[in-house]
C-alpha positions in Angstrom: 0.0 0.0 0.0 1.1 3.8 -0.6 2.3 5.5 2.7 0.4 8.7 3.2 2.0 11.9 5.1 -0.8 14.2 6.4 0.0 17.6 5.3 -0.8 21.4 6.4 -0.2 24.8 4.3 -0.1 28.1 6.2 -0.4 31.3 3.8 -2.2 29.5 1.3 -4.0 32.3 -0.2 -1.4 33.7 -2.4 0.0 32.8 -6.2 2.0 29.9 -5.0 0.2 28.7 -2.6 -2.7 27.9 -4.9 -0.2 26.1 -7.1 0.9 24.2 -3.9 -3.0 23.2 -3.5 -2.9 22.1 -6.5 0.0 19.7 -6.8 -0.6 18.4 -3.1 -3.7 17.8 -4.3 -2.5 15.2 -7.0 0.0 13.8 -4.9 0.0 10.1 -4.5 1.6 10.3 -0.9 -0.1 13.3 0.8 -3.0 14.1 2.4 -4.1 18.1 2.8 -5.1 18.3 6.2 -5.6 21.8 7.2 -4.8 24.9 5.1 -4.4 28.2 6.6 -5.7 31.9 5.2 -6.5 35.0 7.2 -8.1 36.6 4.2 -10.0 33.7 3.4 -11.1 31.7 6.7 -14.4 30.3 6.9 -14.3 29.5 3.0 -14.1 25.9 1.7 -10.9 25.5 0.3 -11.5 24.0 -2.9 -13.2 27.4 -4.1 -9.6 28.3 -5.2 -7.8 24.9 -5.8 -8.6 21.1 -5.9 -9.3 19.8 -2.0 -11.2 17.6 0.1 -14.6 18.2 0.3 -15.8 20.2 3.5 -11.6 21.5 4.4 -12.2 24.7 5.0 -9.9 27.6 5.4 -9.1 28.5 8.8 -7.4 32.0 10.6 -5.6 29.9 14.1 -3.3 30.9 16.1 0.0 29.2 15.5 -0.2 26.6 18.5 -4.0 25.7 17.2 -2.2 25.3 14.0 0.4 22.8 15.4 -1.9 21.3 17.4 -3.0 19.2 13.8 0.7 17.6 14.4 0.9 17.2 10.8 3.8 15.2 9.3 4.6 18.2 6.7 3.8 21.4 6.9 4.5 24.7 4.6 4.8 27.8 5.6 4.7 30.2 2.0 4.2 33.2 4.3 5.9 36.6 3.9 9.5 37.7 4.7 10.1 37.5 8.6 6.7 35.9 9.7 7.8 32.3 10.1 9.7 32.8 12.9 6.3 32.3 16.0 5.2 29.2 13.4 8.9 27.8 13.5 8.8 28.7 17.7 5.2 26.5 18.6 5.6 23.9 16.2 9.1 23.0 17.2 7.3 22.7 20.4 4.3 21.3 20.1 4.6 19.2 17.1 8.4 18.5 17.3 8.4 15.7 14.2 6.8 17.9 11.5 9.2 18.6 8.5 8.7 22.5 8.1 9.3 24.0 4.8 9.9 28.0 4.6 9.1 29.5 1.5 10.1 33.1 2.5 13.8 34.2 3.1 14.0 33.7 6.7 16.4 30.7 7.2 18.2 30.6 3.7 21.3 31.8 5.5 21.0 29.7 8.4 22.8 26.6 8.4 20.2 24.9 10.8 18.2 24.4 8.0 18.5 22.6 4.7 18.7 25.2 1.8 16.3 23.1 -0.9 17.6 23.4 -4.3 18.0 19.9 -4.8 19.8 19.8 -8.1 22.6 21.5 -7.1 23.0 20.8 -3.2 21.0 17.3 -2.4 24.6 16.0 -1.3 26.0 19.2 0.7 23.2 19.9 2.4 21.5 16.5 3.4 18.1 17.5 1.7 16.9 13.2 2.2 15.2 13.1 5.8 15.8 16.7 6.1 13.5 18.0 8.9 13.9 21.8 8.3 14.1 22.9 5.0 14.1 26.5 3.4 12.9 27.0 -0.3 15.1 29.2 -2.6 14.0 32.2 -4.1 12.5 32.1 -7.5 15.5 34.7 -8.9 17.8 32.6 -6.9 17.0 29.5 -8.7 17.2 30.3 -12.0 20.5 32.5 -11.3 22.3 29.2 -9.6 20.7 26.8 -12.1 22.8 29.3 -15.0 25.8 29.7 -13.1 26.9 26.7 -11.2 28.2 24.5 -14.5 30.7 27.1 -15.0 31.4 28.0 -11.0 34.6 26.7 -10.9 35.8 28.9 -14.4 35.1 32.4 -13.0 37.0 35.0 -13.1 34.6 38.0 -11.4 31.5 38.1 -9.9 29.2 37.2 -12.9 26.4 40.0 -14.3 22.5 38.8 -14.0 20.0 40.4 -15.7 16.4 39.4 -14.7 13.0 39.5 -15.5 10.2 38.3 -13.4 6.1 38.1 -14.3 4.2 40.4 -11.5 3.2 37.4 -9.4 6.3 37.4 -8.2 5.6 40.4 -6.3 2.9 38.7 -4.4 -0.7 39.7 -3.9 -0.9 42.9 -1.4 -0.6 46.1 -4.2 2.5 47.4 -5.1 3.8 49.3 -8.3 5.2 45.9 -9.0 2.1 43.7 -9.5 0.2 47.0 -10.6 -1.2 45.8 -14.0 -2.2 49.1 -15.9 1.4 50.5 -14.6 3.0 47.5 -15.7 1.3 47.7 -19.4 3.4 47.7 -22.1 6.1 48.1 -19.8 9.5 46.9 -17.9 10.0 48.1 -14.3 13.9 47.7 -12.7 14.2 47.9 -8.9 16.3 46.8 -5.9 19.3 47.6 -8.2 21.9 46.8 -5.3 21.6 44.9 -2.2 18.4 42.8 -3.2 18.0 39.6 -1.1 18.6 37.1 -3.7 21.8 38.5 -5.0 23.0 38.0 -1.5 21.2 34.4 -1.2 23.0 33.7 -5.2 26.5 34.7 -3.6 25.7 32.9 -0.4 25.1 29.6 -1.8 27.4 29.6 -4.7 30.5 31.2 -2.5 31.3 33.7 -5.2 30.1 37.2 -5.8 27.5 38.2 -8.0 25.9 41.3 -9.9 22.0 40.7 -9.9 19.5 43.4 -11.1 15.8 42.2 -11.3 13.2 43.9 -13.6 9.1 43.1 -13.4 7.5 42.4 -16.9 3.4 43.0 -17.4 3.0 38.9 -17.6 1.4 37.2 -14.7 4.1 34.9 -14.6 7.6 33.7 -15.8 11.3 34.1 -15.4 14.1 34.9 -17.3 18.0 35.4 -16.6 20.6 36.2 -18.5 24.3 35.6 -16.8 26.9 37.4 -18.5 30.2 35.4 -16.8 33.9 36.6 -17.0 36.3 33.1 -17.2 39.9 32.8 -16.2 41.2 30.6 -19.1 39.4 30.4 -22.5 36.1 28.2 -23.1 34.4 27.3 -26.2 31.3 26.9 -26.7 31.0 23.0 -27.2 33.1 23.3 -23.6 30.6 25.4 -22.1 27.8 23.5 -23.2 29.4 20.3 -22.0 29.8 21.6 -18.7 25.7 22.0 -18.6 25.2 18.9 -20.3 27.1 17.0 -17.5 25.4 18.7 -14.8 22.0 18.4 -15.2 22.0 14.8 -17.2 20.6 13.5 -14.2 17.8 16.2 -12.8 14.9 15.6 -15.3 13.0 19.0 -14.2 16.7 20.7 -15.5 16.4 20.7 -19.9 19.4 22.2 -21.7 19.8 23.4 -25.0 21.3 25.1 -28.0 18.6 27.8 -28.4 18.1 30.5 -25.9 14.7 30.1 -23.9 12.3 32.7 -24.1 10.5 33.8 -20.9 7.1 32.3 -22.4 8.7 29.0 -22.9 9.0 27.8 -19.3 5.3 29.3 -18.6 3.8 26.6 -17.3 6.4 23.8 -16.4 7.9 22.5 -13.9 11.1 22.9 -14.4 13.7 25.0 -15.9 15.7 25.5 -18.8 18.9 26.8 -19.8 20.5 27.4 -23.4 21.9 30.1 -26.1 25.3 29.5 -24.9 27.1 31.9 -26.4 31.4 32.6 -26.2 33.4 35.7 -27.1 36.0 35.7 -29.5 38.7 35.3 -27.0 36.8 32.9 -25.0 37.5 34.6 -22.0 33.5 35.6 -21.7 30.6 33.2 -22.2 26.6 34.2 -21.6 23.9 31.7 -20.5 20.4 32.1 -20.4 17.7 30.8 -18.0 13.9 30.3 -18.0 11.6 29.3 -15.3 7.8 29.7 -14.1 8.5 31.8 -11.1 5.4 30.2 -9.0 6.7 26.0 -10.1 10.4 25.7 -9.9 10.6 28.9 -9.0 8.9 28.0 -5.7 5.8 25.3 -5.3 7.1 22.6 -7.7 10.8 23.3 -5.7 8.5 23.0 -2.3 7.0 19.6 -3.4 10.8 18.3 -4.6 12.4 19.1 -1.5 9.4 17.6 0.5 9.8 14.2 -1.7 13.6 13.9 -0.4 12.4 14.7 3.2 10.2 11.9 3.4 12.7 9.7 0.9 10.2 9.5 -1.8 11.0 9.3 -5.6 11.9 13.3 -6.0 9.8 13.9 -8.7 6.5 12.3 -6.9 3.0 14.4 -7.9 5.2 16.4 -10.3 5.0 16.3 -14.3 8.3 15.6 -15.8 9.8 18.2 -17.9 
């Protein structure tokens, strides 16, 4: 018989965690057992996203929310409110696997930082029992830069564009539709958190600036990278090729990805390799859907290893 985990998601109201309804939804190993929403309590869940009949959105305290002792639970809430949901359920429910979606333990080496094609090994993501997501930015950037880590010269140059759900659901200018028309918005030119979480991870510098687009969704990156001995571009693509032969949600190619293409998927990919004439600087590009690997499909990966299930369990091959 299938082993079922019971499941809870806290913050499930926003972009990605509708997604997250969704794919827990079809997953042949979990069980949604509470799903939390200040916004929306009192509502039946499956009004949004695929359910069980009769769940219904509830607005608890955190220690009524640990109370359901689930075996998994996500937290996809905003920057710096996980901390009082980390607090009671390490508590009160001491065996649930917690998985952050927000920024608030990607530094900290407590906790497993979940970008399982590139750190499964390093950072013991299989039985993990805290686990913090990567940013959507954060992923594509690493997923384009790792292959060629070991060849840089400087801190590499990325240039990013992200679909307004990125930028959440309370208003901003960013997810501001008629200001986004027909438009491209820069911000957080220095100092944004996932150039910090990109250097963090990779232990090298890097130059990140991100730009919104007037999509709903979609990422794309392009990494301009200085090397320290000439590549070519057979090399370079080799490098990719070897990487990612094993990570299915990972497709690489000769032909740069546009931001439409990886609309939709749930994984990334990475092509348009392109060398200088000296070979001494090489440009990658990278597309994801900022709310699937960018986030929910990453979530459901990185709880698969936790539980030491097949990683790509309830999720659609690339």
């Amino acid at each position: 018989m299938t082993q079922r985990y019971s499941i809870g998601l806290i913050g499930a109201r926003g972009h990605t965690g509708r997604e997250l309804l969704k794919l827990i939804d079809k997953h042949p190993n979990l069980d949604l057992i509470f799903a939390a929403s200040r916004e929306l309590a009192g509502k039946d869940v499956n009004e949004i996203a695929p359910a069980p009949d009769g769940l219904k959105f509830e607005n608890s305290t955190p220690a009524a929310l640990a109370y359901h002792n689930p075996d998994i639970c996500i937290l996809a809430l905003p920057n710096g409110a996980s901390q009082p949901f980390v607090e009671v359920f390490s508590e009160a429910s001491p065996k649930t696997i917690l998985i952050d979606l927000s920024a608030d333990h990607r530094f900290d080496p407590a906790w497993a930082y979940g970008l399982p094609e590139l750190y499964i090994g390093s950072q013991s993501l299989k039985g993990a029992h805290r686990i913090a997501n990567p940013g959507c930015y954060a992923t594509a950037a690493q997923l384009a830069i790792y292959p060629c880590l070991q060849h840089l010269a400087s801190p590499p140059s990325v240039f990013g564009v992200s679909g307004y759900s990125g930028a959440g659901t309370n208003p901003s200018p960013k997810n501001d539709v008629e200001r986004l028309s027909g438009n491209l918005m820069p911000y957080a030119p220095v100092g944004h958190i996932h150039e910090r979480e990109i250097s963090h991870h990779l232990g090298h510098d890097v130059r990140f600036t991100p730009h919104v687009h007037p999509a709903f969704s979609g990422i794309l990156v392009t990494v301009h990278m200085a090397f320290k001995t000439p590549l070519s571009v057979e090399k370079m693509r080799t490098l990719y090729d070897k990487t990612y032969a094993n990570h299915d949600l990972v497709a690489v190619q000769t032909e740069i990805p546009e931001l439409r293409d990886a609309t939709g998927i749930p994984g990334a990919i990475i092509g348009g390799f392109s060398i200088s004439e000296d070979g001494l600087h090489g440009v990658a590009f990278a597309a994801e859907d900022n709310l699937l690997k960018g986030a929910a499909v990453q979530a459901i990966q990185n709880i698969n290893l936790a539980l030491h299930l097949d990683v790509l369990s309830g999720i659609k091959r690339a």
